[in-house]
Structures are given as C-alpha cells and as structure tokens.
C-alpha positions in Angstrom: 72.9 52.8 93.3 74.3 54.5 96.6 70.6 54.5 98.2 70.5 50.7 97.7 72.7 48.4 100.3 75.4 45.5 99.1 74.0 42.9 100.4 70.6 43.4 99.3 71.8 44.1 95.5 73.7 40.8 95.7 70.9 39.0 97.2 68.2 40.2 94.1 70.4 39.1 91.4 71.8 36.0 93.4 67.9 35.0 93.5 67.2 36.0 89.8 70.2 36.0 87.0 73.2 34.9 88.6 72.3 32.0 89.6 70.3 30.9 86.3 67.1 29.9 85.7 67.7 26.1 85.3 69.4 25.9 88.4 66.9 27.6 90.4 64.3 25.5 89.3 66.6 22.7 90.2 66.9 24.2 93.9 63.6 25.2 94.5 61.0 23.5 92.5 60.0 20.6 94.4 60.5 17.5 92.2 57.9 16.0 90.2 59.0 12.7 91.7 59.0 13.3 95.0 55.7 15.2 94.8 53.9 11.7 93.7 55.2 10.5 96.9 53.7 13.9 98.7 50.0 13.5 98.6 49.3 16.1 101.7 51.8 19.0 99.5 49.2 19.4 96.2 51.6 20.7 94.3 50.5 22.8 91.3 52.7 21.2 89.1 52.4 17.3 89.1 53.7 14.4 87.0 52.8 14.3 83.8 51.3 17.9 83.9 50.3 19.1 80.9 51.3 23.1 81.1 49.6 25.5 78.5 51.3 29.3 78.2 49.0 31.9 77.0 48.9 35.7 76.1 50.0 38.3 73.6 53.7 39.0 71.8 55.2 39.1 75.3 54.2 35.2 75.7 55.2 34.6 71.6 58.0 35.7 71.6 58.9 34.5 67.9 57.8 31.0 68.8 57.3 28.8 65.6 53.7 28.5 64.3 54.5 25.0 62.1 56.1 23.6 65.1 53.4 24.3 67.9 52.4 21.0 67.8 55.5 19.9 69.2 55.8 20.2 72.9 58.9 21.2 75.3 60.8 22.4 72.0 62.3 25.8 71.6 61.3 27.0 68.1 57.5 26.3 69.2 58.3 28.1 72.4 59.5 31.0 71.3 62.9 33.2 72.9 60.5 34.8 75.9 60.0 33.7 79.2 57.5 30.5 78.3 60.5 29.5 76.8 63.0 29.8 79.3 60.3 28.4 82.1 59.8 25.3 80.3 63.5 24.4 80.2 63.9 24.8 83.7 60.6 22.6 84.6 61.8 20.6 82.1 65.2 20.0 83.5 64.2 20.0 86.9 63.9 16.6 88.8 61.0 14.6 87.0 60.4 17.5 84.3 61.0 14.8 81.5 57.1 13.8 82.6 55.9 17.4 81.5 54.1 18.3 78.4 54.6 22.0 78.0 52.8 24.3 75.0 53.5 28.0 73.9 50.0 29.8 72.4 50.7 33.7 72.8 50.5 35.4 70.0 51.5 38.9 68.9 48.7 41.7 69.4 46.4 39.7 70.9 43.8 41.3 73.7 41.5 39.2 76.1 38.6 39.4 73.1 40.9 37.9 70.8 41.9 35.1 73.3 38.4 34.5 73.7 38.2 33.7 69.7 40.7 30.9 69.4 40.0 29.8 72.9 38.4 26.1 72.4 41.3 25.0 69.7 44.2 26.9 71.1 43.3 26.3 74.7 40.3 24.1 75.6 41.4 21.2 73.4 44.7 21.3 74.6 43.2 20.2 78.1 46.0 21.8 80.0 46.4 21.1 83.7 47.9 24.5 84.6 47.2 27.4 82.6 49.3 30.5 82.6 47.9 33.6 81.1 49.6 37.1 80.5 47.2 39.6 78.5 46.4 43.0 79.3 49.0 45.3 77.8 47.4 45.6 73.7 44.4 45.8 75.7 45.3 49.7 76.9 48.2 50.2 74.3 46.1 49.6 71.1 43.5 52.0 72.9 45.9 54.6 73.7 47.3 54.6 69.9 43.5 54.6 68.6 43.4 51.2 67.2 40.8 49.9 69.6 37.9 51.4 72.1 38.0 48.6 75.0 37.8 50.0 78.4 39.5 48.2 81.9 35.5 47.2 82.4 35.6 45.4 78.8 38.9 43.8 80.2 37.7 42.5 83.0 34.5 41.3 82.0 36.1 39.9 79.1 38.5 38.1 81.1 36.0 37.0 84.2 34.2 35.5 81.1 37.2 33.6 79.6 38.1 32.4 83.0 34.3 31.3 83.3 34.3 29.0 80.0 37.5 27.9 81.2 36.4 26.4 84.7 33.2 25.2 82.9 35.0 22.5 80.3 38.4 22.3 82.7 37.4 22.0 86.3 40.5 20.7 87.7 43.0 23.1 85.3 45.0 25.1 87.5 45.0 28.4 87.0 48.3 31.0 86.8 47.1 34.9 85.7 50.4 36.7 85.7 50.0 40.7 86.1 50.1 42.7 83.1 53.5 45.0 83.0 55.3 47.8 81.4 58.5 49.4 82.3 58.8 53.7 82.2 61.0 53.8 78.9 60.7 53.5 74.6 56.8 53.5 74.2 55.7 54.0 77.6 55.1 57.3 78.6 52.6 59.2 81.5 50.3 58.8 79.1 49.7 55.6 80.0 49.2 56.5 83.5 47.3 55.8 85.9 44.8 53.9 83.5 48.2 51.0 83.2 47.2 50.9 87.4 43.7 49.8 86.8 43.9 47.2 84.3 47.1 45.8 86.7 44.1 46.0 89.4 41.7 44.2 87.4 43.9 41.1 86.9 44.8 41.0 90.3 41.1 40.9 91.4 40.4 38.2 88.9 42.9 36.2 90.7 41.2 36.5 93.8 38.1 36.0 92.7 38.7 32.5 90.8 41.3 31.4 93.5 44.3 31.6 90.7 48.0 31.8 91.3 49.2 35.6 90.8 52.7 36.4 89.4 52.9 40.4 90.0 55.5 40.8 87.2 55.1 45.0 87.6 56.2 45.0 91.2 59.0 41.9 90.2 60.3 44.9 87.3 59.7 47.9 89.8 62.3 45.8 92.0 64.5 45.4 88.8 65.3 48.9 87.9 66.6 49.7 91.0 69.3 47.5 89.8 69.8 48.9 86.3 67.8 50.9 84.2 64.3 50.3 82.9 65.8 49.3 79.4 67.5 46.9 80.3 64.7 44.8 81.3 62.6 46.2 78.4 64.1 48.1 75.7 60.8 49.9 74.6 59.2 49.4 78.1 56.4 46.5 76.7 58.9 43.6 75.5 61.3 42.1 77.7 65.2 41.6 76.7 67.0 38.9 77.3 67.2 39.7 81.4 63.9 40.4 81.4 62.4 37.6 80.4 65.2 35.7 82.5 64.1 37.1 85.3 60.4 36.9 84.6 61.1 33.2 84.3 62.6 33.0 87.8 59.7 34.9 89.3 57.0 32.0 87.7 58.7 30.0 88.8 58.9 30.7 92.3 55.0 32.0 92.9 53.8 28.5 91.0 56.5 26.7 93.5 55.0 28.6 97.0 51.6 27.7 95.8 49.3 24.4 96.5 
C-alpha cells in the first residue's frame, strides 16, 4: 500500500464503492429524459430501451429461472453485476422507461450462446446488448471438459455477433472483456492463453464497432487496493465488491459512449 499515493487510493474507491452504485448512475448517467430532448448526444441508452444481459455464471449470478420473464426484478436478475446495473439505470432519472432482462447462465461458452440465441436473445429484441463470455471457454479446456481453441472463440463469437446484426440492426452492442483474478482456481496455468482470448474480444469490438468494458484492466486496478480475493474469492466469480464495482465500470463506458 506504501507504493500507491492517498489521494489516488481515495479517488478509485470514491469513483467505485464509496460512493454506490445507484448514486453514481444518478451523477453520471445522463438522464433518459433529457436525452429525448438531446437528439445531436445519441445516447446508447434511450427511453424506453429495452436492455438484454448475456453470458455465463458470472452474468447469472443465481438469477431466477421461473421469474425471467419478469423484467427490472431482482430474483430474475440474479445477485451479480446485471443485477446491481439495472437498479442503478433503473433508478436513475427516467430509468422507470427501461425494460431490462438477465439471460446468463452458468457454464455457458460462446457455442452454447449460439444454441439458445433466437429465444433467449433474438426474440427479446433488445436495444442494447451486453455480453460477457469467454472464461468456460479456456477454463473448461484447461480442466479437460472441452477442446475449443481462442480461434473457435472468436470465430464462434464474430458468428454470433453476425446473426445478431442480421435480425437486429439497430441493437446496440456492449462486449465486456473476459476476466479472472490471480487467486482460488486461477493459476499460471492459465497463462498467457487467458491474454489471447482477452485479445480476441477486444478485436471483436473493434471490428463490429461495439462498446468495450475492459473489466481485466478495471480488476488489475482493484488489487492494488486489496487483494485479488476480495474481488473474486476463487479468481472467476466476483464477491459482493466485485460485482459492485464491475457495475460502476458498465456503467461508466456505456455512459462515455454515443
């Protein structure tokens, strides 16, 4: 902690925890009422957006299966970050206008997305789309329970994106980076072929003109601040704080974006 100044320690978790995730989005989401008024702005999120959350257990997070169906509730949401996203859009100024799913679930990789895509996606006819999937992709590889490659990923992926743009033209696209935290399951093992697959996403993003949330360099921030487990207890799943402050992070890439 000595190598790190005061003031820039305060000023991290001023930005992230401390000052909660609610009112942050309060602060510096623009509001959904004025941004009707705002035609030159674009904002990403609009009045009466429709916001889809996709991915594996990180995205999940215990949500409710039977009450999916019901948007901007917490048991369909799950504990994670989706979760504590949506109550801040929702509470933000206007956020009452937003329809807001949860759709991760546990295990999943991209080929698996790819299978219940058109009913758990498509149909849904989101106008943003947030997608976080990459980690069972090389953990389920590394512990012998699949044979995908980071070219399988990505092509997988560029191909899911694809389909997407072809039935949703307009949908707004969010691809948050893949993460893991040195601690519990994570080892060297998992190094440096974690790097490529964080290197993939970030070239999808380019490529289809996406909003990127780099969550690895948000947590490589983090644990200068306190240690990896307490972002992460076995270095895949956030805590409490870590999906906190993955919240705050989503929030403020969707916020600078147009």
């Amino acid at each position: 902690m000595s190598d790190h100044p005061q003031q820039p320690r305060r000023e991290f978790l001023q930005t992230t925890l401390l000052t909660g995730v609610a009112g942050l989005a309060a602060a510096q989401f623009p509001s959904l009422v004025d941004a009707a008024e705002r035609p030159a702005s674009s904002p990403l999120i609009k009045p009466g957006s429709t916001i889809l959350f996709q991915g594996d257990s990180i995205t999940d997070a215990g949500r409710s299966r039977p009450d999916a169906g019901t948007p901007n509730q917490k048991p369909g949401m799950g504990n994670g970050y989706a979760w504590m996203t949506a109550a801040a859009l929702l509470t933000s100024p206007g956020g009452d206008t937003l329809t807001i799913y949860n759709r991760g679930i546990s295990g999943n990789k991209v080929f698996q997305l790819a299978e219940r895509w058109q009913a758990e996606c498509l149909d849904l006819k989101p106008d943003v789309l947030s997608i976080l999937i990459g980690v069972n992709d090389i953990w389920h590889r590394l512990n012998g329970k699949y044979d995908g490659t980071v070219e399988t990923y990505e092509k997988d992926y560029r191909e899911l994106l694809r389909r997407t743009k072809a039935e949703l033209p307009d949908v707004r696209l969010v691809i948050c980076e893949p993460f893991v935290l040195r601690c519990g399951a994570v080892n060297d093992s998992w190094f440096p072929l974690f790097d490529q697959f964080r290197e993939a996403a970030h070239k999808l993003a380019g490529e289809f003109k996406t909003v990127f949330v780099p969550f690895q360099s948000m947590f490589d921030e983090a644990v200068k601040y306190a240690p990896p487990e307490h972002w992460a207890g076995d270095g895949v799943h956030p805590t409490a704080h870590g999906a906190a402050l993955m919240a705050s992070h989503w929030i403020r890439c969707v916020h600078s974006a147009t």
